[in-house]
C-alpha positions, -999 to +999 in steps of 0.1 A: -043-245+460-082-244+455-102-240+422-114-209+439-077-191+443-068-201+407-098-186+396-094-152+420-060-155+404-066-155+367-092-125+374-066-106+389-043-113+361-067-104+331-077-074+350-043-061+355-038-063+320-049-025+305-027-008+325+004-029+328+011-026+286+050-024+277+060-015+243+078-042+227+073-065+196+043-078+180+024-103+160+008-086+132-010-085+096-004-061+069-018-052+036-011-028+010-029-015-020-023+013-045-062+027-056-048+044-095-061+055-128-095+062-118-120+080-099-150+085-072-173+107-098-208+091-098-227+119-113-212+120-149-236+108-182-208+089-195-182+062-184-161+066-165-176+090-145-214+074-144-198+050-116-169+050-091-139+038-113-102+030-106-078-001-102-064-019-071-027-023-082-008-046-078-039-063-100-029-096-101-056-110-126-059-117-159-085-091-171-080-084-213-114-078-220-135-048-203-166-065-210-181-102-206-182-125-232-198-113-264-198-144-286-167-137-309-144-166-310-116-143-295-135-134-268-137-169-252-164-174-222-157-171-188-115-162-188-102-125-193-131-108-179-130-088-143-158-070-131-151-038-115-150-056-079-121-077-089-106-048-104-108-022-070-100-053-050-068-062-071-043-084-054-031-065-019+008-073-008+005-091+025+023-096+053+038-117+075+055-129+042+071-161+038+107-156+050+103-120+065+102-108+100+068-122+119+071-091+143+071-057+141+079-032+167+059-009+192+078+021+206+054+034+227+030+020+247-013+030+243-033+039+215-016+059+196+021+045+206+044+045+175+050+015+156+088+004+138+080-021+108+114-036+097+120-041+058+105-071+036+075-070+061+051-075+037+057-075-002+042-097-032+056-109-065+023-110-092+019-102-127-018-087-145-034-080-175-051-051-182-080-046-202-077-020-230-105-002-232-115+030-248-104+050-225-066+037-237-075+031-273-042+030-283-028+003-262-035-031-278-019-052-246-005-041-214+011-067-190+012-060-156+046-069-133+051-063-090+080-077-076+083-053-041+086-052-002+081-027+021+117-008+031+118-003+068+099+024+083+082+040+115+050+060+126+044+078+152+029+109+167+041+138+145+059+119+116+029+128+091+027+153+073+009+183+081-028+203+062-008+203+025-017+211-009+008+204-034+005+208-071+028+197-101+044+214-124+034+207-164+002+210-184-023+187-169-010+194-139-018+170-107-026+180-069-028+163-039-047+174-006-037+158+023-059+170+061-036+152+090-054+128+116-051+130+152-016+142+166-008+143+128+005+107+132+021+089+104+056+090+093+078+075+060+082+039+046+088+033+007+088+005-012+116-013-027+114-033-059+098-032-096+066-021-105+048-012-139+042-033-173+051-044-204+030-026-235+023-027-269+005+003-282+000+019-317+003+063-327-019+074-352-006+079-382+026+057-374+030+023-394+041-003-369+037-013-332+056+002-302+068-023-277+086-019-245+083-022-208+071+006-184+081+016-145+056+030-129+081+047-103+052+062-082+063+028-063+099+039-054+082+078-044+056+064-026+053+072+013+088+087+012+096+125+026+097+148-004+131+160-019+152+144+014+176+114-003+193+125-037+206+099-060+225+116-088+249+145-091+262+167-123+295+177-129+289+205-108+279+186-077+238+199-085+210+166-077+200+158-107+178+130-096+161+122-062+148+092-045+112+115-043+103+128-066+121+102-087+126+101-125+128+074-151+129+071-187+111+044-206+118+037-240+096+018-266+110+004-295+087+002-332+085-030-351+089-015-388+115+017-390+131+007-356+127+042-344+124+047-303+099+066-280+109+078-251+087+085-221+099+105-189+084+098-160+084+114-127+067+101-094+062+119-062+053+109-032+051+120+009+052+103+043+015+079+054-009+092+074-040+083+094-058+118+085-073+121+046-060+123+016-073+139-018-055+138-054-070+157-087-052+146-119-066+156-158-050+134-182-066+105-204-098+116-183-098+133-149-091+114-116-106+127-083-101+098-055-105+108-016-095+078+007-089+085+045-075+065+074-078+055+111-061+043+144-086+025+165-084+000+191-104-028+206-113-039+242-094-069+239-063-050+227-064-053+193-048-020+173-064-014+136-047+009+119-052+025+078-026+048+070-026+069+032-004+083+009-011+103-020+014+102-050+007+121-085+030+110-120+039+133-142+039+120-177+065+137-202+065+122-238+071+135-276+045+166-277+023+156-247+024+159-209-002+145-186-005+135-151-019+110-129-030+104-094-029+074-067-033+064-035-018+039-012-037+026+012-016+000+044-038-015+070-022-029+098-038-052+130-014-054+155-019-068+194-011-046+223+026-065+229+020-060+267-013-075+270-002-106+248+031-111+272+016-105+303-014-132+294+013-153+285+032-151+317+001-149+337-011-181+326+022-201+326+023-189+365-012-201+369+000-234+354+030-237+374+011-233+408-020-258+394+010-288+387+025-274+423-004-280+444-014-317+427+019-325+432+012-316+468-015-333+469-006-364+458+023-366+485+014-388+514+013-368+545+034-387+578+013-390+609 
């Protein structure tokens, strides 16, 4: 076989690719990021609201102090500072993860095919300390924990959710606004594992310190269908707790008279989508963040996907409710399965038929 055939070959091949895709498995990355306690305001005359503002959980840094080094010999130079570009970044959970699947599933062919990722996908295991600023002037440390993977899940024309405003119930009350993206694609996938931080904080006219760790349950809500999998019952067979919205009680203990503060907290959540998604909190100060997705792909097959989900937590404690508002943001890169099989294939048969015809070659011909 000539140089020239292999070569006509191998065009043929690569051509043929585009429209010979099969849904299948895949190679792929994945990262996930939670954008909280902030906000986009940039038009405010005070901080926070002078500057885009919020935290990339999990954080995964050690960030006490909310300003650099000062020259007091507690605040030493160079450690516990982040700027606010460490802090938005935070520490994403990645994926492939060591030990988890390497592949994730395309059920459709094209564009905008649907996509299966199976459980412990991506996931990270970080601690963080925050700074306490004096926008939580009565926390004096707060300690930062994520130990969570993704539970199994699946987008796909349809599975998001549709134009939505829901608001929660309390004083303060929180709102998200979600606007669904092309086909309204989307769909669920939670997160499984622990997620929140261990505090020390003082109350105003209260001798003593209150210790005592925190979940943040927005994590178990997050990117789950709304009021769908109940986890407890009363006697009368009513749910008195759901997997979203979720409760939790967290209880923080005082150092001097022993006595115990209890904090309720309740997350909610709904399924990703590639469309936008707004939330409005008023609590400590007022969150506003927007954040929007995408599902693009490239010439040479490459899928880029950002999927969002809002979730809001309502805050219940002795004389006080607030709430709060976050975001989760997943990106995933994922290769057209067909195209990457197909090449494969293609090019082992090129191979095949290159040995063939040098082994033909080299065989004497008989006169």
């Amino acid at each position: 076989m000539s140089k020239r055939t292999l070569a006509s070959l191998f065009t043929a091949i690569v051509l043929a690719l585009p429209g010979t895709a099969q849904a299948g498995p895949a190679l792929f990355h994945a990262s996930f990021i939670m954008h909280a306690f902030g906000n986009d305001i940039t038009s405010g005359t005070q901080p926070p609201y002078t500057a885009a503002d919020w935290t990339g959980w999990p954080l995964g840094h050690d960030c006490q102090y909310a300003t650099p080094y000062k020259g007091t010999p507690t605040h030493p130079v160079g450690f516990r500072y982040c700027p606010p570009s460490v802090m938005q970044a935070g520490a994403p959970a990645t994926g492939p993860r060591a030990g988890g699947p390497s592949l994730i599933s395309t059920t459709t062919p094209g564009a905008a095919g649907g996509i299966s990722m199976p459980q412990s996908a991506f996931g990270i295991m970080t601690t963080g300390w925050l700074p306490t600023t004096s926008y939580l002037r009565s926390y004096l440390q707060s300690n930062t924990y994520a130990t969570f993977v993704n539970a199994a899940g699946s987008f796909f024309a349809g599975g998001g959710p549709g134009a939505v405003t829901k608001t929660g119930m309390g004083q303060r009350a929180g709102t998200w606004i979600i606007q669904p993206g092309p086909n309204t694609f989307g769909g669920a996938m939670g997160l499984l594992g622990r997620f929140g931080a261990v505090r020390k904080y003082v109350v105003p006219g209260i001798a003593g310190t209150y210790t005592g760790a925190g979940s943040w349950n927005m994590v178990v809500a997050l990117g789950r269908c709304f009021e769908c999998t109940p986890t407890a019952y009363d006697k009368q067979g009513k749910t008195t707790n759901w997997l979203n919205p979720h409760d939790i009680e967290n209880r923080y203990y005082n150092n001097i008279n022993g006595k115990t503060s209890t904090l309720t907290v309740r997350g909610s959540g709904t399924p990703w989508t590639t469309g936008s998604v707004t939330v409005y909190a008023t609590g400590v100060y007022t969150t506003i963040l927007h954040r929007a997705g995408y599902d693009t792909a490239t010439p040479s097959g490459m899928r880029n996907l950002q999927l969002v989900t809002p979730a809001l937590t309502h805050w219940i404690g002795p004389g006080f409710q607030t709430h709060t508002g976050h975001i989760g943001i997943l990106t995933l890169q994922v290769p057209e399965p067909g195209r990457v099989a197909l090449l494969a294939a293609g090019i082992g048969a090129l191979a095949l038929l290159y040995r063939a015809s040098r082994l033909r070659r080299a065989i004497p011909r008989r006169r």
